[in-house]
C-alpha positions as CSV (number, residue, x, y, z in Angstrom):
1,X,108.9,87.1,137.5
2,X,106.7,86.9,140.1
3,X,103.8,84.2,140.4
4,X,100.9,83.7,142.7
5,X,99.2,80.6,143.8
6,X,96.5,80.2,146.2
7,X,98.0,79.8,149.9
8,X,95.9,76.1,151.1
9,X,96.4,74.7,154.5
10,X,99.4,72.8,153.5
11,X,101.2,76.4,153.4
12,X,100.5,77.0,157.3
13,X,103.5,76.9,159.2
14,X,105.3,78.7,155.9
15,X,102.8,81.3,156.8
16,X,103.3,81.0,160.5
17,X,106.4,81.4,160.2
18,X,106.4,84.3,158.2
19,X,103.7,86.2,160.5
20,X,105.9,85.4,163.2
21,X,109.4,87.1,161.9
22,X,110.5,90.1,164.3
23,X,110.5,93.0,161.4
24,X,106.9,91.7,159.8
25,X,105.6,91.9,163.3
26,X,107.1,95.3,163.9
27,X,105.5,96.2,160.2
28,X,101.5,94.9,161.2
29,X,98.7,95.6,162.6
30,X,99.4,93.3,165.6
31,X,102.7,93.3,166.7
32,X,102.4,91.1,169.2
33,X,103.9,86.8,168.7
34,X,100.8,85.1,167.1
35,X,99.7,81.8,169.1
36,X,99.9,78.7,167.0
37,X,96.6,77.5,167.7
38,X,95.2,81.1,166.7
39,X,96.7,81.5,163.5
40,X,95.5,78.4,162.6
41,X,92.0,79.5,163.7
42,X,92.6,82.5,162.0
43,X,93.3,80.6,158.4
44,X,90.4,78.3,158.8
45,X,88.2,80.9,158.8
46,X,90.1,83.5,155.6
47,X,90.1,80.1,153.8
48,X,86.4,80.1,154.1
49,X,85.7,83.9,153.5
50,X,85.1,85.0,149.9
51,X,86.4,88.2,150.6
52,X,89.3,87.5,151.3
53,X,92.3,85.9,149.4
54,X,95.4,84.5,150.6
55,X,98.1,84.1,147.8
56,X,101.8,82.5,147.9
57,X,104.3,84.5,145.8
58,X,106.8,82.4,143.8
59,X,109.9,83.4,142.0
60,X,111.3,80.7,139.6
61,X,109.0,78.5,141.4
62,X,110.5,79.5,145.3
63,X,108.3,80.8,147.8
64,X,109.3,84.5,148.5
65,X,106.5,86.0,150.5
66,X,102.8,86.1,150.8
67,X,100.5,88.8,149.6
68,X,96.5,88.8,150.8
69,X,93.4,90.5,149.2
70,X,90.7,91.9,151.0
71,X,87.8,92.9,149.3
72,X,85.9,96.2,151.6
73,X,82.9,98.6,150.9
74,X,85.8,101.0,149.6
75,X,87.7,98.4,147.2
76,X,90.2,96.1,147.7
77,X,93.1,96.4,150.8
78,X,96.4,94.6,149.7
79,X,99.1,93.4,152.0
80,X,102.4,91.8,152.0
81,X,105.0,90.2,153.5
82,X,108.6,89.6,151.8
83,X,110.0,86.1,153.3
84,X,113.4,87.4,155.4
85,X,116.0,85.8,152.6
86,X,114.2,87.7,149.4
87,X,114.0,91.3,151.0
88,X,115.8,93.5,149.3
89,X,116.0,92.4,146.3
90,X,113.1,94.1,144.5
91,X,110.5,91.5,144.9
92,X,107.9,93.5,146.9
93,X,107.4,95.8,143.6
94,X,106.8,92.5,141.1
95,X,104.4,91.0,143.6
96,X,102.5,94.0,144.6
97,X,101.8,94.3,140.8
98,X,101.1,90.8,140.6
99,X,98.7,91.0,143.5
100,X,96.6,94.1,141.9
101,X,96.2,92.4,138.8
102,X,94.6,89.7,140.7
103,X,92.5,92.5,142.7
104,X,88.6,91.5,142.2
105,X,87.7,95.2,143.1
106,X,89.4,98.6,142.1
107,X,90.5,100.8,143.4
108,X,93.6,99.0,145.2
109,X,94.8,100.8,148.9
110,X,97.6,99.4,151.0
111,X,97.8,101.0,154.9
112,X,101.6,100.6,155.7
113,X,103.2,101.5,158.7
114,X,104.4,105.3,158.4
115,X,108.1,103.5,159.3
116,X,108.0,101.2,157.0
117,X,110.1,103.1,154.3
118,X,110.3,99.5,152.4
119,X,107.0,98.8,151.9
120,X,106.0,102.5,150.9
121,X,108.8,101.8,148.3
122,X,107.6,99.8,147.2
123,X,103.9,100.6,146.5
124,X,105.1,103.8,144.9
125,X,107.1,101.8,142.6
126,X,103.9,99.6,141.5
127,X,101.9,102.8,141.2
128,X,100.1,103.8,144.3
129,X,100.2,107.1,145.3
130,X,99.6,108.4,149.2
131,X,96.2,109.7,149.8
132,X,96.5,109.6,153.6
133,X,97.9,109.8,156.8
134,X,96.0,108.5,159.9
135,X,97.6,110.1,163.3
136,X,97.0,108.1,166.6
137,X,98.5,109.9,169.1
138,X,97.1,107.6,171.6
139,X,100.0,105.9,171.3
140,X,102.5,107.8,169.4
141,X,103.2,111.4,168.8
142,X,103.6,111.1,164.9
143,X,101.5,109.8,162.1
144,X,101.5,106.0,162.0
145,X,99.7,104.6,159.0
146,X,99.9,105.8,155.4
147,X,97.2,104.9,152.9
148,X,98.6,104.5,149.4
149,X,95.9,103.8,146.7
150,X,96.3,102.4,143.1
151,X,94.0,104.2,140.4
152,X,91.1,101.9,138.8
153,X,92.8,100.1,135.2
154,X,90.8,102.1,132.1
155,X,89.5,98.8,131.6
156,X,88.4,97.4,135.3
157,X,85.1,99.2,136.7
158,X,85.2,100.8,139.9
């Protein structure tokens, strides 16, 4: 079972740390090391947006990643990281489920690396399906983002 919990500024350098492991870096947005001083810039100010949620994921009450919520004009973007020591072991599914039950808009869309077989795993497994692919060939001669979307629940509004 997996279980969130609101990440609070006591959770920084678990976070940090996270953000700054070699294969989540590869994964993101910003592959580059994250400054210390910047991240913690960068938490102030998600702690103090309302569209965004930062969440802890717990299994049998041990931190084994992080999952965020950000709430856009086309629903709500989910990403995740699995702490080093818990990947592979199925996690990603639970708490990507976990994560879209928690969603405050539907539908639910995840943009994962095109080389991150784990991840798309993963959101296939909790339900997404792939809806598309986003080719920058600025800076690589293959597609490089996927966008996998969950449907809207029967009973959550769009």
């Amino acid at each position: 079972m997996i279980a969130l919990r609101r990440a609070t500024p006591a959770d920084a350098g678990y976070l940090l740390a996270l953000r700054q492991d070699v294969v989540t870096r590869a994964n993101s947005r910003s592959t580059e090391p994250i400054d210390p001083e910047a991240h913690a810039a960068w938490l102030g100010q998600l702690f103090s947006d309302d569209t965004r949620r930062l969440y802890v994921a717990e299994h049998w009450g041990q931190a084994v990643g992080v999952g965020r919520l950000d709430v856009t004009a086309r629903g709500t973007e989910i990403s995740i990281t699995i702490a080093p020591a818990h990947r592979g072991r199925g996690l990603a599914a639970r708490m990507i489920e976990a994560l879209v039950k928690a969603a405050p808009a539907a539908p639910v869309i995840a943009v994962v690396r095109t080389t991150n077989r784990a991840s798309i795993i993963a959101f296939l497994h909790a339900g997404f399906t792939p809806c598309a692919i986003d080719a920058d060939l600025a800076e690589e001669a293959w597609p490089r983002w996927i966008e996998l979307r969950r449907p809207a629940e029967p009973d959550r509004e769009p």
